[in-house]
C-alpha positions as MATLAB code, in Angstrom:
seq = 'XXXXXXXXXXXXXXXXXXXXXXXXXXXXXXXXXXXXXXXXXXXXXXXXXXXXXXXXXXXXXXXXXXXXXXXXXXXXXXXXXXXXXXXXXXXXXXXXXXXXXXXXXXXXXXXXXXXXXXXXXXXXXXXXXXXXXXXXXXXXXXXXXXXXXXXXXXXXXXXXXXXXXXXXXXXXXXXXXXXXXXXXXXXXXXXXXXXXXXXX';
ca = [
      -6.477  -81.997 -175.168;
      -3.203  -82.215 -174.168;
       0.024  -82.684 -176.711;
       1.034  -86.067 -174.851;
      -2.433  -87.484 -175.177;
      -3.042  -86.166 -179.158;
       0.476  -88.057 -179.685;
      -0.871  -91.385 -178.329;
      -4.123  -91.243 -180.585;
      -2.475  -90.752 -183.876;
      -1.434  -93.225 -185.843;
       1.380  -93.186 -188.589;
       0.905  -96.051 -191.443;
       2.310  -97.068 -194.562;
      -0.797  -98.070 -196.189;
      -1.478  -99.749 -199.576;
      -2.674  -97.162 -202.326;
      -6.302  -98.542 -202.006;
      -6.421  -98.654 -198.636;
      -7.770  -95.031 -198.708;
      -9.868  -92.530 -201.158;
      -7.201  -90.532 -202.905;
      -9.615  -87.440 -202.692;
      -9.177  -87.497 -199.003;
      -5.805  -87.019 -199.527;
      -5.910  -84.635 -202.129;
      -8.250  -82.742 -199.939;
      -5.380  -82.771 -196.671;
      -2.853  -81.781 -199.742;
      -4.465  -78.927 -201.311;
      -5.476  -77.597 -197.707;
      -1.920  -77.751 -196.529;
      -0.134  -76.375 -199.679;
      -2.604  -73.294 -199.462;
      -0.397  -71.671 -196.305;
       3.115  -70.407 -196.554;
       5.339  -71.237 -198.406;
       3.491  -72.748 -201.444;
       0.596  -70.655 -201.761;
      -0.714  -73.259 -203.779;
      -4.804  -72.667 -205.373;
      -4.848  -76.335 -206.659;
      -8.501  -78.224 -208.109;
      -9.557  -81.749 -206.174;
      -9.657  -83.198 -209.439;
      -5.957  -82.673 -210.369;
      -4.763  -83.444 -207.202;
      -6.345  -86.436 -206.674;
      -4.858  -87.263 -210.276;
      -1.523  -86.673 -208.980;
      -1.475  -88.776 -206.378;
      -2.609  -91.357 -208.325;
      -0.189  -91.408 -211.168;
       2.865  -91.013 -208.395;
       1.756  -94.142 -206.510;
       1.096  -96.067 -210.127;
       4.832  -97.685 -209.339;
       4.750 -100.741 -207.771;
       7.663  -99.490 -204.875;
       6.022  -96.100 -204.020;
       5.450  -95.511 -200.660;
       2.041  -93.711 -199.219;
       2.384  -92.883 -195.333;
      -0.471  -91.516 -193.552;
      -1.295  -89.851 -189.891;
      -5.008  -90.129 -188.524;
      -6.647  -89.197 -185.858;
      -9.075  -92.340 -185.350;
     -10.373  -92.478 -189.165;
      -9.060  -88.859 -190.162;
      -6.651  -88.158 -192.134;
      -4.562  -85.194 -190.407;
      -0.995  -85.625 -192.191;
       0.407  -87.796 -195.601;
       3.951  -88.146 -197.464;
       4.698  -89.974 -200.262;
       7.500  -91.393 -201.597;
       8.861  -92.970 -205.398;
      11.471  -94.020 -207.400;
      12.774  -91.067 -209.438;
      13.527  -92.661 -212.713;
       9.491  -92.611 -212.701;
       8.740  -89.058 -211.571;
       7.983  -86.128 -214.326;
      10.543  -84.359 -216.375;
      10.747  -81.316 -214.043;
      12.294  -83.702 -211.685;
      14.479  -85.822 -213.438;
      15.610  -83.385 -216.600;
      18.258  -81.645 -214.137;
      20.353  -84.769 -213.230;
      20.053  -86.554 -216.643;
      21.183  -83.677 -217.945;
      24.247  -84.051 -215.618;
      24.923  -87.293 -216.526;
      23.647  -88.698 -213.147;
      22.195  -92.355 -212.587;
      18.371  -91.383 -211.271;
      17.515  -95.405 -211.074;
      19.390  -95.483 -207.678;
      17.480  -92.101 -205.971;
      14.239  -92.096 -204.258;
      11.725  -89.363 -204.911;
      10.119  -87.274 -202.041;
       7.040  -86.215 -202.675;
       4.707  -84.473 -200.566;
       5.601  -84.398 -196.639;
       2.014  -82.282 -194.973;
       0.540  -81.892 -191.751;
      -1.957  -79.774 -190.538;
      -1.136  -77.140 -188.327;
      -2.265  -78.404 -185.000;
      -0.416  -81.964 -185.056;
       3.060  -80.548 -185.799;
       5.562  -80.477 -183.255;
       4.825  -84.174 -182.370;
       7.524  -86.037 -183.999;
       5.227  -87.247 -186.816;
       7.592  -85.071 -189.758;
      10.540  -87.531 -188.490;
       8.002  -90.868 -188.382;
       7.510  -89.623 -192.202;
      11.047  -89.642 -193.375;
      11.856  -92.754 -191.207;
       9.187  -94.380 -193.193;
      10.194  -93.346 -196.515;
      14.323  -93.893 -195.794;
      12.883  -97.022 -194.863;
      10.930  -98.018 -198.218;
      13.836  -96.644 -200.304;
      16.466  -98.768 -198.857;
      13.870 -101.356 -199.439;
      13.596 -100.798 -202.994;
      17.459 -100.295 -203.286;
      18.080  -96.683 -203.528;
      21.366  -95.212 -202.155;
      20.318  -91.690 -202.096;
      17.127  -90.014 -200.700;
      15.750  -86.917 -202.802;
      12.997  -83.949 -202.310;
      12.519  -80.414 -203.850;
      11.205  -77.221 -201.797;
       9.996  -73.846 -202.991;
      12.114  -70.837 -202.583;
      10.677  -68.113 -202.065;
      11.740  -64.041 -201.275;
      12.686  -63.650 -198.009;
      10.738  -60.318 -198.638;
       7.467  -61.979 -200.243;
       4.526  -60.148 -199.264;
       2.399  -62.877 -198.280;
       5.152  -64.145 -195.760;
       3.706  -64.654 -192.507;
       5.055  -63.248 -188.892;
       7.615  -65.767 -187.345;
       7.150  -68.250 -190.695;
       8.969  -71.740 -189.486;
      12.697  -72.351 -191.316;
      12.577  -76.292 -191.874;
      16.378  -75.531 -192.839;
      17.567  -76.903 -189.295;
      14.941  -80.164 -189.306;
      16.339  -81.022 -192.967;
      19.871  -80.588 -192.001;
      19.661  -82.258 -188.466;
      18.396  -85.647 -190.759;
      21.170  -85.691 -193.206;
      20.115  -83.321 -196.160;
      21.896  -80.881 -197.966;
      21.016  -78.850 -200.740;
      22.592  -80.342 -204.221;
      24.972  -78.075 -205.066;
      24.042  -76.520 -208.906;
      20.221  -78.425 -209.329;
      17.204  -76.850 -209.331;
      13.928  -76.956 -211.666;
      10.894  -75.013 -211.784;
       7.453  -76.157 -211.252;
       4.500  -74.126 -212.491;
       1.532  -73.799 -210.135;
      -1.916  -71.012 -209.422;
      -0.942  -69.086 -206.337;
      -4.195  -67.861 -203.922;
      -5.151  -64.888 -205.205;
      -3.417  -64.958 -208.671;
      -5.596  -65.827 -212.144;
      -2.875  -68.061 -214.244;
      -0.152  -69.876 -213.236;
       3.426  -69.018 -213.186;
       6.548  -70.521 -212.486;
       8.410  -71.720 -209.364;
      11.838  -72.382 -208.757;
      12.652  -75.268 -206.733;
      15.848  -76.525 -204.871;
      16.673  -79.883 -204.387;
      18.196  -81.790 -201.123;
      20.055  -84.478 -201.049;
      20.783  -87.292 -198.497;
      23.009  -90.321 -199.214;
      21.482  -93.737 -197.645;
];
């Protein structure tokens, strides 16, 4: 099939949290998170969990990609003064105002639909339903990993240039850590994350 004709079969939603099973998502989630660079070994049960208590606020934001009634990509978005500790505990601590910042969650995509514009439909979406909600600044948290990390793949994508080319910029002096099971490891262990930052 070719690129232009995937593009024009795939639509991009905001949907209402029971629009769609949660363990279809939480399926799509743990099966993207496996690859590079979260490594993530995650249960259904937890996941699906997740999602649920993230969307539990009446101004979170689910956006999904499907290919006729498949699910092949999801973000999510919230308000940060309801996300977990991890999140929050590094600007409270700095005296900042979380009740104006929007939350990034998840932004996944299989492998075979990227390169189709649908990572930029995502943010639009979610800039869109934080502005909405009014929210003045935009907010997600990546992984960072070794450069040198043995399970690296060859020619691993940099999503450094996509973040920067929509506004983003690492927050200078925040970062958290996150504690997940990575494939192939028996307990879990910590993560540090790094947060970026884009002013609405």
């Amino acid at each position: 099939m070719m690129q232009a004709d995937l593009d024009a079969q795939i639509r991009v939603e905001r949907i209402g949290r029971d629009d769609m099973s949660l363990r279809a998502l939480a399926t799509l989630r743990m099966t993207v998170f496996r690859g590079w660079p979260y490594l993530y070994d995650g249960s259904l049960d937890y996941e699906a969990g997740y999602l649920a208590e993230f969307l539990s606020d009446a101004a979170a934001v689910l956006v999904v990609a499907r290919l006729g009634d498949i699910p092949v990509g999801m973000a999510t978005a919230s308000p940060m003064a309801t996300q977990s500790d991890a999140v929050k505990a590094p600007f409270l601590e700095a005296g900042v105002d979380v009740s104006r910042f929007f939350y990034f969650g998840e932004s996944v995509l299989l492998p075979q639909f990227r390169g189709l514009g649908l990572g930029h439909r995502f943010f639009d979406e979610r800039e869109a339903a934080a502005r909405n909600a009014g929210a003045n600044n935009a907010i997600f948290c990546v992984v960072a990993r070794d450069a040198d990390h043995p399970l690296r793949p060859e020619g691993a994508r940099d999503l450094t240039s996509f973040w920067e080319g929509r506004g983003y910029r690492i927050a200078p002096g925040f970062t958290t850590t996150m504690r997940w099971k990575d494939v192939g490891q028996a307990e879990e262990s910590d993560h540090p994350m790094r947060f970026w930052l884009k002013p609405l």
